[in-house]
N, C-alpha and C positions, 0 to 999 in steps of 0.2 A: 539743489539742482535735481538731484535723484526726483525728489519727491515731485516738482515740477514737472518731469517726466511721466512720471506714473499720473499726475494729473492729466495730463494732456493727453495720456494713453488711454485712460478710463474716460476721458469726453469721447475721445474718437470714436470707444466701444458704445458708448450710451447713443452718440449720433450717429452711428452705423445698425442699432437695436432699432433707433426711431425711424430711420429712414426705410430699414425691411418692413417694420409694421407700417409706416406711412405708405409705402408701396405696395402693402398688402388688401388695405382695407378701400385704398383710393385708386389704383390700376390693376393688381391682380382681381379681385372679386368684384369691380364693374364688369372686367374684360370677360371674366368668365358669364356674368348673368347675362351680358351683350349675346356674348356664343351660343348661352342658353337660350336668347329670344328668333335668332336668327335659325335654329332649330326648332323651335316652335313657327316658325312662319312656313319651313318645307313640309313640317306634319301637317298644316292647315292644308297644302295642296293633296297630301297621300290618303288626306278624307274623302277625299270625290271616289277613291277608287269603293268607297262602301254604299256607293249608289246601285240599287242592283238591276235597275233597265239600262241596258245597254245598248238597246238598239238607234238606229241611225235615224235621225231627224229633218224630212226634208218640210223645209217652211213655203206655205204658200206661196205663189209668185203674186197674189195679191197683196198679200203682210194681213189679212183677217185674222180675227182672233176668233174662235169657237166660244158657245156661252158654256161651256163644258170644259174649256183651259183656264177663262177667267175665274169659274168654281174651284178647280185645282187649286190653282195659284195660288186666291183669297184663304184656303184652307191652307195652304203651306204659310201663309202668313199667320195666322191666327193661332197655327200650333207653334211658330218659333215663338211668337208672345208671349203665347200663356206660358210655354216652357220658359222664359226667360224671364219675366216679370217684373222686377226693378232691377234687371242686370242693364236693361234697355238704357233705363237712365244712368248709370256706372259706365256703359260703353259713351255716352255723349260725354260724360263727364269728363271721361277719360283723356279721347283724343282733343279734346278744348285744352285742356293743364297741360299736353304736350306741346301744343303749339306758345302755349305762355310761357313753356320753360326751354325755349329757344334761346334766348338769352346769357350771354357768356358767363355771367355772373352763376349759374345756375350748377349746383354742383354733379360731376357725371352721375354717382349712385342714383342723383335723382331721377334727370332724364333714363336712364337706363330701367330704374324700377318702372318707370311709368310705362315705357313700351312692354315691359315685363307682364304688368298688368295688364295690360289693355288688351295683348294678345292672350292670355290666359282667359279674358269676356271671349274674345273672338273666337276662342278654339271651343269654348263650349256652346256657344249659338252655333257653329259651324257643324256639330253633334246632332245637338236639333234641327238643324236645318236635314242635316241628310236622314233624319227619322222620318221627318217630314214628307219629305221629298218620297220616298220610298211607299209612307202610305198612299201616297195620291199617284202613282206608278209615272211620277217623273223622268224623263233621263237628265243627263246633264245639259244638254244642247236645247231639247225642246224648252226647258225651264228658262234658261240664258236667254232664248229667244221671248217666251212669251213675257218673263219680267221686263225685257227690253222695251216691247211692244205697249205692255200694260202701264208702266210709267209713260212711255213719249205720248196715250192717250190720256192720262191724268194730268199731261202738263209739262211733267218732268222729265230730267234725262238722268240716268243712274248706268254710268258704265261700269260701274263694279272695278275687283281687285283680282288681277292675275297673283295669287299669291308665291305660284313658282317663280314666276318673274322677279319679282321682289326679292325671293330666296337669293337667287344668282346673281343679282345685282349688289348686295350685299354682300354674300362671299367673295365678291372680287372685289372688292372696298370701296363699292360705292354707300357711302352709309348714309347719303341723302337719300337715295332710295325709300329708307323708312319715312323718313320725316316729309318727302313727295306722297307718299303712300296715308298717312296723313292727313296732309291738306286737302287731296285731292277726294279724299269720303269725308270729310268737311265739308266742301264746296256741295259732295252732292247729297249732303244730309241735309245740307238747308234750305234745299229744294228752289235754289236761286238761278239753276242751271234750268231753264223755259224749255220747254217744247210749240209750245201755242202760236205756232206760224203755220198762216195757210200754204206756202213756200214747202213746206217737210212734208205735205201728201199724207197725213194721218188716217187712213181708213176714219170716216163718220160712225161705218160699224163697230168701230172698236171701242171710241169715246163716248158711245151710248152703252155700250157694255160695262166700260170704268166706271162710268158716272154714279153707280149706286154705293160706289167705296171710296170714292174721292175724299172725305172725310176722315179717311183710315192710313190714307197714302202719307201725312205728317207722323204718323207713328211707326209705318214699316221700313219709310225711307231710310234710317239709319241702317236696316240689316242691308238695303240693295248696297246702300253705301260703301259696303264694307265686304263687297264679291260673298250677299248670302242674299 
């Protein structure tokens, strides 16, 4: 009987050993790299403050583009490229295997690592992006705005990522928030979201300005995608 005892003590301790490590490897060290992502999404917002024109941007009441903001711009593009160079393709890769690993069957570290990664592309385009920005003496708003402009006359529509929104939506446990965050630079990477209605008032100025990069707009679309 003793010994029965001491059996049954030594299981308890071996499944109380497995169940810490099982706990450890499967909910503590997702939950922490989770924490760790959702801190990387508030850094991605505290990069805008290293944009260094500041000044205030009012947009024409016409919506025109200058052929001197389309030049900016196309240079803001072409330097997150070259800086980024097959990270481009790693960033589509990315967010596509997050949406296949939706699925319940899918283990957390996985999902987690993915977002893990995907924001770790974003936080370095996001780098680039604001070198960029800086050499072509962008502010934040003017930029917001002409990329805005620049897609609805290419065709598309690219509303970008509030990435503080995102933040606080998450801390307060909405954790769909990521996976909306997601779908939604999916939708407008694939460039499926039209502009091309005579209905939306497109300045004609503006889509004759696009028109000599339209060519270019399936390979930047993933950064507008992604609020860069």
């Amino acid at each position: 009987m003793k010994k029965l005892v001491i059996g049954c003590g030594l299981a308890l301790v071996l499944f109380a050993i497995a169940g810490s490590v099982g706990f450890y490897y499967f909910v503590y060290r997702p939950a922490q790299a989770f924490l760790a992502s959702v801190s990387q999404i508030g850094e991605l917002a505290e990069l805008d403050a290293k944009v260094t024109n500041t000044q205030a941007f009012t947009a024409p009441a016409d919506d025109t583009l200058s052929e001197a903001q389309v030049r900016r711009f196309v240079a803001v593009q072409e330097g997150l490229h070259a800086r980024m160079g097959t990270r481009a393709a790693e960033l589509q890769a990315k967010y596509k295997a997050i949406d296949e690993r939706q699925d319940s069957s899918v283990a957390i570290t996985e999902v987690v690592g993915a977002y893990r990664d995907l924001l770790g592309i974003i936080s370095e385009a996001k780098v680039a992006q604001i070198e960029a920005l800086n050499a072509q003496s962008f502010s934040l708003d003017e930029y917001t705005w002409v990329k805005a402009r620049f897609y609805e006359a290419a065709g598309v529509s690219v509303t970008g990522i509030d990435f503080r929104e995102v933040a606080s939506k998450v801390k307060d446990g909405n954790i769909g928030a990521l996976q909306e965050m997601v779908t939604n630079a999916g939708e407008a990477a694939s460039g499926t979201q039209t502009t091309d209605t005579p209905e939306l008032g497109i300045p004609e100025a503006n889509k004759a300005l696009v028109a000599p990069f339209k060519d270019k707009v399936s390979t930047w679309l993933v950064y507008g995608a992604f609020g860069l």
